[in-house]
N, C-alpha and C positions, 0 to 999 in steps of 0.2 A: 436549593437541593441540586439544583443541574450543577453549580459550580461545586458541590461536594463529590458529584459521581466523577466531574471531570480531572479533579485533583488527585483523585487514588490513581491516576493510570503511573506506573512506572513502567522501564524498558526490564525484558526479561532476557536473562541468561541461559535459562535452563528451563524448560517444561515439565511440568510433571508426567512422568509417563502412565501408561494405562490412556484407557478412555474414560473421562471424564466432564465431556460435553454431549450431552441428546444432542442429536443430529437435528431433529427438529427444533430443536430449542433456537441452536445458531440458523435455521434455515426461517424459520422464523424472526431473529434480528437483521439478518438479510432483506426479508420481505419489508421490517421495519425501517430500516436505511434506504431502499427505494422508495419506500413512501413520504419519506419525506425530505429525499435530498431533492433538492432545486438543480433544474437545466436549460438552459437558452434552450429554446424553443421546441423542448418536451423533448429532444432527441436522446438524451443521454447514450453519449458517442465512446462510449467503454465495453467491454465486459469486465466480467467477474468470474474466474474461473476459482472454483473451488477444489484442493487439491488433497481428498481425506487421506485416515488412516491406513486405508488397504494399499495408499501407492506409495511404499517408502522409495521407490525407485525415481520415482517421478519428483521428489524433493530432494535427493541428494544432483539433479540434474538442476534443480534451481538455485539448489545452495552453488553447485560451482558456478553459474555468472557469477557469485556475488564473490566467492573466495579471488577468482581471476582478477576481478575487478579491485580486489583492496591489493594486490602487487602494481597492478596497473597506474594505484591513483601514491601509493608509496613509494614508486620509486623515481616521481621528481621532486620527491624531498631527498636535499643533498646530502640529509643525512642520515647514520646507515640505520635502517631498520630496526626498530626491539621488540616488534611487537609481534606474536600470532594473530593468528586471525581473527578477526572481532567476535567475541563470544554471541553479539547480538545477531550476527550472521548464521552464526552455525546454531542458532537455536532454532533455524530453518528446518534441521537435522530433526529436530526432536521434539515441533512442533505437533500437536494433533492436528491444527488443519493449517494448511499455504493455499492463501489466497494471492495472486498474480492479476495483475488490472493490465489490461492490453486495450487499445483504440480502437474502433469500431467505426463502420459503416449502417446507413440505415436503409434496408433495402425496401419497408414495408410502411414507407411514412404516412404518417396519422393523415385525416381530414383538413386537418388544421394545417400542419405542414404544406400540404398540398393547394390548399387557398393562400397561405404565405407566397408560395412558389410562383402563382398564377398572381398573383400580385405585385409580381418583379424582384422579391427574396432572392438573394443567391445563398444556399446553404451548405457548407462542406463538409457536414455532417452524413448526408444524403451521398447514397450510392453514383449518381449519377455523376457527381464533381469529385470522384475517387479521386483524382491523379491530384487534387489540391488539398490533399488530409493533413497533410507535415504542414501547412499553413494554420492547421485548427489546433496545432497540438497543444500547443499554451491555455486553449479552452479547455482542451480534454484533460488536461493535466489539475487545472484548479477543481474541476469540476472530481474528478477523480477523489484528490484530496478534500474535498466535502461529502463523498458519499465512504472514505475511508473512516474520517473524524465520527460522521454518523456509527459507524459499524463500530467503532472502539469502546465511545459513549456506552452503546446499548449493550455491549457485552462486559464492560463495568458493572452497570444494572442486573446482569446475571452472574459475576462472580467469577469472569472470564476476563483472561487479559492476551492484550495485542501488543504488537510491534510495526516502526514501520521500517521499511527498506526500502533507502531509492539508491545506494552506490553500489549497482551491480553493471554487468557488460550487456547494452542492450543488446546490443550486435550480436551476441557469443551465436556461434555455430551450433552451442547446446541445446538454444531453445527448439530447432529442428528436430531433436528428438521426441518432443512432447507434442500429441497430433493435433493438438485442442488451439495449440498457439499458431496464429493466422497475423498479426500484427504486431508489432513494436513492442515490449512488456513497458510499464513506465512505473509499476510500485510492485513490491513483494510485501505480504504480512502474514507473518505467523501469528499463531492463535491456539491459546491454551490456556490453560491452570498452571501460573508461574510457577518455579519451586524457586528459581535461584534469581535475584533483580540484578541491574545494573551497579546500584549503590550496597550494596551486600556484600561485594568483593572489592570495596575501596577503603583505604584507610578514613580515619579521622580526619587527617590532614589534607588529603587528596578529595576527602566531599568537600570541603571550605574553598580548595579551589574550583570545584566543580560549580560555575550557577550560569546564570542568564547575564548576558548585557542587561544593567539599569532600567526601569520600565521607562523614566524619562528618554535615555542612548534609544530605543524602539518607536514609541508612542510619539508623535507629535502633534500638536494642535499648532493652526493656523488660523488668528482671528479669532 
């Protein structure tokens, strides 16, 4: 069953407009992805900024890192550009809800942290080693994508589809607009009732070349 819910996700093009997620519903699959995604040492060194319907302002500010960003990453290819800009991005546009994952500090650590700590732990999740957070980010980052993987799953199970987005401009001077963002963004995901997929708008010919490296070319066993 879990490999049938994970297999429906496709990348979407287009959202259906209107509101079409109870707010509680997704706030609820939320609460369900924190309980059960896994973190080195109870920290979970992120947020999750949820970014609804009422702020269309606030997503057209996130959609440009990522439109910057696909000029950015297209133009050291020597050869010349054919393409707009990626439909998967601009479904940010038209997304019901953009969620944003940014790194976190932990100013309020648990019991347990704190006996870690008193135990000779050094933890860079923890406010007090602020100045060595870009040393954690590779944690923050996997950790990220398991509590993103979680949110997609369960919004499968409600009839909701996601996206993900990591080629945007971390840097952009945009994100200064948005008063919420305090750190680094590292994923963008839209989230809605698909109308249009990715494979919708490809020919016959163009899905065939479309697939994965060989599960062998990925998978390895050793011994």
């Amino acid at each position: 069953m879990i490999f049938d819910t994970l297999d429906k996700w496709k990348f979407v093009h287009k959202f259906k407009p209107g509101l079409n997620i109870d707010r509680e519903v997704l706030k609820n699959i939320l609460w369900q992805a924190w309980k059960t995604t896994p973190s080195k040492n109870s920290f979970m060194p992120y947020s999750v900024h949820v970014i609804g319907p009422e702020e269309p302002e606030f997503k057209k500010i996130v959609y440009s890192t990522a439109s910057e960003q696909e000029f950015i990453s297209n133009s050291r290819n020597n050869n010349e550009n054919q393409w707009e800009v990626n439909p998967c991005k601009t479904s940010i546009l038209n997304a019901e809800y953009v969620i944003v994952f940014t790194s976190r500090v932990e100013y309020k650590p648990s019991l347990w942290q704190l006996h870690l700590h008193r135990g000779g732990c050094y933890m860079d999740a923890w406010a007090m080693y602020e100045d060595n957070l870009d040393d954690y980010l590779p944690t923050i980052h996997v950790e990220v994508g398991l509590f993103a993987r979680a949110v997609s799953a369960l919004c499968l199970e409600n009839g909701i589809d996601s996206s993900y987005i990591i080629s945007f401009d971390r840097k952009s001077e945009q994100w200064k607009k948005l008063p919420f963002i305090k750190k680094e963004p590292c994923l963008i995901m839209p989230i809605g009732v698909g109308e249009i997929y990715r494979r919708d708008e490809m020919s016959e010919e163009h899905k065939e070349w479309d697939v994965k490296p060989d599960f062998e070319r990925v998978v390895n066993f050793h011994g």
